[in-house]
N, C-alpha and C positions, 0 to 999 in steps of 0.2 A: 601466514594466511590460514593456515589449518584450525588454529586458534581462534581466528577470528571470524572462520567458516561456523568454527562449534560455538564460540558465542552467537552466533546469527542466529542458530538456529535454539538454541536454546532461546533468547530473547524474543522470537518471530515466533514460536510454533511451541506446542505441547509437547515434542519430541525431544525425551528424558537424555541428555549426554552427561557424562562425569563433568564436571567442575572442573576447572583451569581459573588462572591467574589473569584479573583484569589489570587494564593499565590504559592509555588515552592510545597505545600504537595497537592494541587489540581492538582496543574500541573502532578504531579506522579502518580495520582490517573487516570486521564486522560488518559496518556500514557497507564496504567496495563488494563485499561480498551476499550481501543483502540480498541482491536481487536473483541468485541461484537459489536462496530458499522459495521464492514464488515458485522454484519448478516443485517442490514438495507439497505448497499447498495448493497448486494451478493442477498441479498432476491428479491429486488423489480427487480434485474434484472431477477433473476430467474423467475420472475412472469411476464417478457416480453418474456420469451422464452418459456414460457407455453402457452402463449396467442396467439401468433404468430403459435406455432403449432397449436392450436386450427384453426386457421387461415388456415392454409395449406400453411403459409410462407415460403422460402427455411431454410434450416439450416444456411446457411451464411446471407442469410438476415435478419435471427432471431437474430443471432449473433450479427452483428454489429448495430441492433437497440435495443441489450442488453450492449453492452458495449456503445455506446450512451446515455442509460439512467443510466447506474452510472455516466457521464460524466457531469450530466446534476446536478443529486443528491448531487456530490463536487464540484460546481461548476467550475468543471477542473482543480480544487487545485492542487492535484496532479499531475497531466499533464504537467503543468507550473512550478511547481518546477522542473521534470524531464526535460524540455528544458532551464530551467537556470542553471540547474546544466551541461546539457549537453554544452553551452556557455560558462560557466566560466571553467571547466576543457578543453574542445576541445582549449580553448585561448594560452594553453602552459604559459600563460602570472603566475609573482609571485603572491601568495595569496591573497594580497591588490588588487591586479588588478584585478584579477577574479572574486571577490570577488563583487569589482565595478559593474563589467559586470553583474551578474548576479541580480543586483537590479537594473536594468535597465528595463523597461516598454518594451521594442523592444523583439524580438526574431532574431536572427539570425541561418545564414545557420546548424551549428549543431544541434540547437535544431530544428529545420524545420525537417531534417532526422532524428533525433533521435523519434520526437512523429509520424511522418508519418510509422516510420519501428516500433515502438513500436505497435501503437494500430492497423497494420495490423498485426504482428502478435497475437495480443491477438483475434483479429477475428478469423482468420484460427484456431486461435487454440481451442475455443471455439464451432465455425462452427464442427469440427471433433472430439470433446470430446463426447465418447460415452454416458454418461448422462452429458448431457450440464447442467441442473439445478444444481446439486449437482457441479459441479465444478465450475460455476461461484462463488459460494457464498464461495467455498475452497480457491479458486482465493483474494477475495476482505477479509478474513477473514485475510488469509496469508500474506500479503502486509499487515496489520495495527498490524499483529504480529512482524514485525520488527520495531516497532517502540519503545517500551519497551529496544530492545538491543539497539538502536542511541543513547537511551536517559538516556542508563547505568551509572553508577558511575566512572566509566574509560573515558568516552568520554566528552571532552569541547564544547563548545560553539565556533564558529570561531568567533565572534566578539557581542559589548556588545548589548542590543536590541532585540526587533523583538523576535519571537516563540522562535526560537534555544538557545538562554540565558535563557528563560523561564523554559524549560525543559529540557536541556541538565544538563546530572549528576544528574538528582535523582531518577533515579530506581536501586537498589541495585541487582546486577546479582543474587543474589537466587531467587529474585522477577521474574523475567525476567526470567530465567527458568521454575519459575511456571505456568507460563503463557504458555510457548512453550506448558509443559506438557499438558497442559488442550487442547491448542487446535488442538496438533498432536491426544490425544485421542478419543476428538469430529467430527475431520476430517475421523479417522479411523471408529467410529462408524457410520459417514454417509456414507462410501466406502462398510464399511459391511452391510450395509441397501438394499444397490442397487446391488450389486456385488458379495456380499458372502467374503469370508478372501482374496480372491484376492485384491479385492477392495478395502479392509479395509488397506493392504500394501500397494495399489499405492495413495493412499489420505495421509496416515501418511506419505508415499516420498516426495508427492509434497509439505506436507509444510516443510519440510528439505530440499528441493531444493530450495525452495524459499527464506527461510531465507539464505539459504547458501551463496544463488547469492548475497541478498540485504546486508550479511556482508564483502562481498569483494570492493564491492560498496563504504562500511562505510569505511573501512580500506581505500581505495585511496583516498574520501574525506577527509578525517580529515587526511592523511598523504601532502595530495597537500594544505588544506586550512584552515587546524589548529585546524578544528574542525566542529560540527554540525551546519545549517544555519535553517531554515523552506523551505526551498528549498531542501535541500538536504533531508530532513525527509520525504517530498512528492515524489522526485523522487526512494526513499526506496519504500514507498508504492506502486508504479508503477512495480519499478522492482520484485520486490519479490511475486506480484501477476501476474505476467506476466510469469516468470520463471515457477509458479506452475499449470498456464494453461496449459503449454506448455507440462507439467511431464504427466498431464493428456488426450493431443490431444492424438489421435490414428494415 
């Protein structure tokens, strides 16, 4: 697990670890552990939106120079997978082709709207979360909890190579459950910290809305392109922490 905490993080985040040995049980281990990396890039935002108050910054301009610095922390990994992924399905074009497109260096017109409409709404919706800290890091926890389901025993790889062969098919769904478990009850217990049992209900929601959104997601990729890519696994992480910002705007 230690191994596959440090590949997590090294694959999720900018944060330089020594090298270790890949293999498909690292790679699972990676995956199950995913979602403790959102406390590194959920935290250090949170800690721009503490500073920025300290500041007497707007709440929107806190916002978008917290969703900035996670942007900064994955070096936009994520970001980029959601505008490839939004290119190769918006193409209409068959799997092989989209497929193409989306390992293509360029961006084109859908992913252009897709990360423009995306990270303005993770602003606003950040901007009017009534404890912004505790939901940014619900936000980026939630999004790297779907990645454990991509990367389930049901779902292929769309072609050979690259991240998504890597990981695709070896989390075993009880695993991946356990996982949901632990972090709907850690989300709850930060909603009940701030908010009292209300709170505690609307944080355990938003990461079932999030994962919700990022499985219908899965379901249309791997039914349009045969299976999972490392693009589509990042634009999971985007949508699924985006959806549960939004659980939580006011």
């Amino acid at each position: 697990m230690i191994a596959g905490l440090r590949l997590a993080v090294t694959l999720l985040t900018v944060v330089p670890l020594p090298p270790g040995g890949v293999d498909r049980g690292t790679a699972r281990a990676a995956m199950l552990t995913a979602p403790a990396v959102g406390l590194v890039t959920g935290g250090a935002a949170a800690l721009v939106l503490v500073a920025g108050d300290a500041a007497g910054l707007s709440p929107l301009l806190r916002a978008a120079l917290a969703v900035a610095a996670t942007a900064v922390l994955t070096r936009a990994l994520h970001l980029d997978g959601l505008a490839d992924l939004a290119d190769g399905l918006g193409s209409g074009r068959p799997a092989a082709e989209a497929l193409a497109i989306m390992k293509r260096s360029d961006i084109g017109p859908f992913g252009v709207v897709t990360l423009l409409l995306t990270l303005l709404v993770q602003v606003a919706a950040l901007a009017s979360a009534p404890h912004a800290a505790v939901a940014v890091v619900i936000g980026a926890v939630t999004g790297r909890a779907a990645l454990p389901w991509a990367c389930r025993d049901a779902v292929p790889a769309a072609r050979p190579g690259g991240l998504g062969s890597l990981v695709a098919g070896t989390v075993p769904t009880r695993n991946a459950l356990l996982v949901t478990g632990l972090v709907v009850v850690g989300a709850a217990a930060a909603g009940a910290a701030v908010s009292g049992p209300g709170g505690a209900a609307r944080t355990a929601a938003a990461v079932l809305v999030g994962l919700a959104a990022a499985a219908l997601m899965l379901r249309h990729a791997v039914r349009r392109l045969g299976g999972v890519t490392g693009d589509v696994l990042g634009a999971l992480v985007e949508i699924a922490g985006t959806a549960a910002l939004v659980t939580l705007a006011r």
